[in-house]
C-alpha positions in Angstrom: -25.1 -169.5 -132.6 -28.2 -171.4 -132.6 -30.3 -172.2 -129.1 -28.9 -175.9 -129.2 -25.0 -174.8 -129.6 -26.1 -171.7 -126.9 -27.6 -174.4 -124.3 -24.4 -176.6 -124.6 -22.0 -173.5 -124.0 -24.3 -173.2 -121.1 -24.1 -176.3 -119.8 -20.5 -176.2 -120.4 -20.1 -172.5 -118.3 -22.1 -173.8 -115.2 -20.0 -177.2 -115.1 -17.0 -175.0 -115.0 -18.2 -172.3 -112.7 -19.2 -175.1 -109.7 -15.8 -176.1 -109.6 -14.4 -172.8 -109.3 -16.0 -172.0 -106.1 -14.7 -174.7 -104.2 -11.0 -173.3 -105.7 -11.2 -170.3 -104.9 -12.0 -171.7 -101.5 -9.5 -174.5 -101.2 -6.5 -171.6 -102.8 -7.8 -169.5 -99.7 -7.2 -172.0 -97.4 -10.8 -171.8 -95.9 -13.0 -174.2 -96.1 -16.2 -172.4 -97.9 -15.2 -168.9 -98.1 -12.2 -166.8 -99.8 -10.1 -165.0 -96.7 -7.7 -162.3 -97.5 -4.3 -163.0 -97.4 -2.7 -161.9 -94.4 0.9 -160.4 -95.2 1.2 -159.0 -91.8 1.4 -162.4 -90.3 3.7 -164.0 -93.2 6.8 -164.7 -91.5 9.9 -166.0 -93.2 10.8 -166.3 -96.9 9.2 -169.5 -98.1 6.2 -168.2 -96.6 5.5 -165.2 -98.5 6.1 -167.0 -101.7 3.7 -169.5 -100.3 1.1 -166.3 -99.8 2.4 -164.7 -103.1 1.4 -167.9 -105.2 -1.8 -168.3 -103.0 -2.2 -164.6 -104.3 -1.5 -165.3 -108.0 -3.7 -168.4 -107.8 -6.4 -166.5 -106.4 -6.4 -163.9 -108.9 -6.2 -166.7 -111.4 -9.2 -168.6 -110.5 -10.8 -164.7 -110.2 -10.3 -164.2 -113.5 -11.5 -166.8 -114.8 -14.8 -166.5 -112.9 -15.4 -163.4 -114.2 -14.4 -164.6 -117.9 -17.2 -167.4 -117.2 -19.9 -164.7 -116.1 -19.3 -163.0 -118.7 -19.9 -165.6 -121.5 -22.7 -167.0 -119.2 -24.5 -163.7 -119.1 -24.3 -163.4 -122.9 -25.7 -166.6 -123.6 -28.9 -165.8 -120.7 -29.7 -163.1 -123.1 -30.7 -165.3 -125.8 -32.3 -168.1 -123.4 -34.3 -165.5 -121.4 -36.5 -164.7 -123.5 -37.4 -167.9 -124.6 -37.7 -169.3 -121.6 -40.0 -166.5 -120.6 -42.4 -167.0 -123.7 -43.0 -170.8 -122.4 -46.1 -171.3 -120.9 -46.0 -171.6 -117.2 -45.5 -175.1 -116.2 -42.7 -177.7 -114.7 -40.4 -177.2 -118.1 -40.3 -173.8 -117.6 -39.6 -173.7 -114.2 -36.7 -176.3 -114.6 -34.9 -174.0 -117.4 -35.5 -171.0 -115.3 -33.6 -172.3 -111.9 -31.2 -174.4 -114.2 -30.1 -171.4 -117.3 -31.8 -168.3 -115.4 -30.4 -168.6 -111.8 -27.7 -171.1 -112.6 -28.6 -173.7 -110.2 -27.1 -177.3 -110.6 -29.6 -180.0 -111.5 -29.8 -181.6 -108.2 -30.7 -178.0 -106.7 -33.4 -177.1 -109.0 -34.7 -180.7 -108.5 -35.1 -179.8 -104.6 -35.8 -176.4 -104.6 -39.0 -177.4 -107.0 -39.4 -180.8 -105.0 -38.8 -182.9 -108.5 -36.6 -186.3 -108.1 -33.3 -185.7 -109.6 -34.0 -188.3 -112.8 -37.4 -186.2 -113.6 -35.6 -183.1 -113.3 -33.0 -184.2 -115.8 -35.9 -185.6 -117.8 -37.6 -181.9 -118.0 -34.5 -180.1 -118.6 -34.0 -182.5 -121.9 -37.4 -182.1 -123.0 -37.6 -177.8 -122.2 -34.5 -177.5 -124.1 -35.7 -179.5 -127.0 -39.0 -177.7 -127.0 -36.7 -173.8 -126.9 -34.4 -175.7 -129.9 -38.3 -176.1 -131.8 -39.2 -172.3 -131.0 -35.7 -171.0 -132.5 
């Protein structure tokens, strides 16, 4: 798989993974955070099934997070050290809190004080300068 095709699997693998965690959450029932189940408080029949299937979804979601890290950490190992052989400079830094610490756009654009539009703007040029190094 070339760079290009390895970026857009990225790109694909972070979309998916920031709409897991709210989920996992919202299959908790807590707003933010996954809570254990509590079986010693389940009373009656419909709600253990309700807490089995809140279970199964769990585990569902679970699974598929760790499928995404998976594919997400093979596809950093061929992005790494490209990214690391740029020089130092605002398209590096972009593709390292976008591909390298998995940030969304709009959190790499604050966390490196860019507007949102600029950071989107880096990203696209980096990842058509890592495509030229490939």
């Amino acid at each position: 798989m070339d760079i290009k095709a390895t970026l857009e699997k990225m790109h694909e693998v972070l979309r998916r993974l920031n709409t897991i965690g709210p989920k996992l959450a919202a299959a908790a029932g807590a707003p933010g955070e996954v809570r254990a189940v509590q079986f010693d408080r389940v009373r009656g029949g419909k709600r253990i099934i309700d807490a089995m299937n809140q279970l199964g979804e769990l585990e569902g979601l679970a699974a598929e997070q760790a499928e995404l890290l998976h594919i997400l950490d093979e596809c950093r190992a061929k992005v790494v050290p490209l990214i690391d052989a740029m020089p130092y400079g605002s398209h590096r830094l972009m593709l390292q809190l976008r591909y390298v610490h998995g940030m969304t756009v709009q959190a790499a654009a604050r966390s490196a004080g860019y507007e949102r539009r600029y950071a989107y703007k880096l990203l696209a040029e980096g990842e058509k300068r890592l495509a030229g190094v490939a």
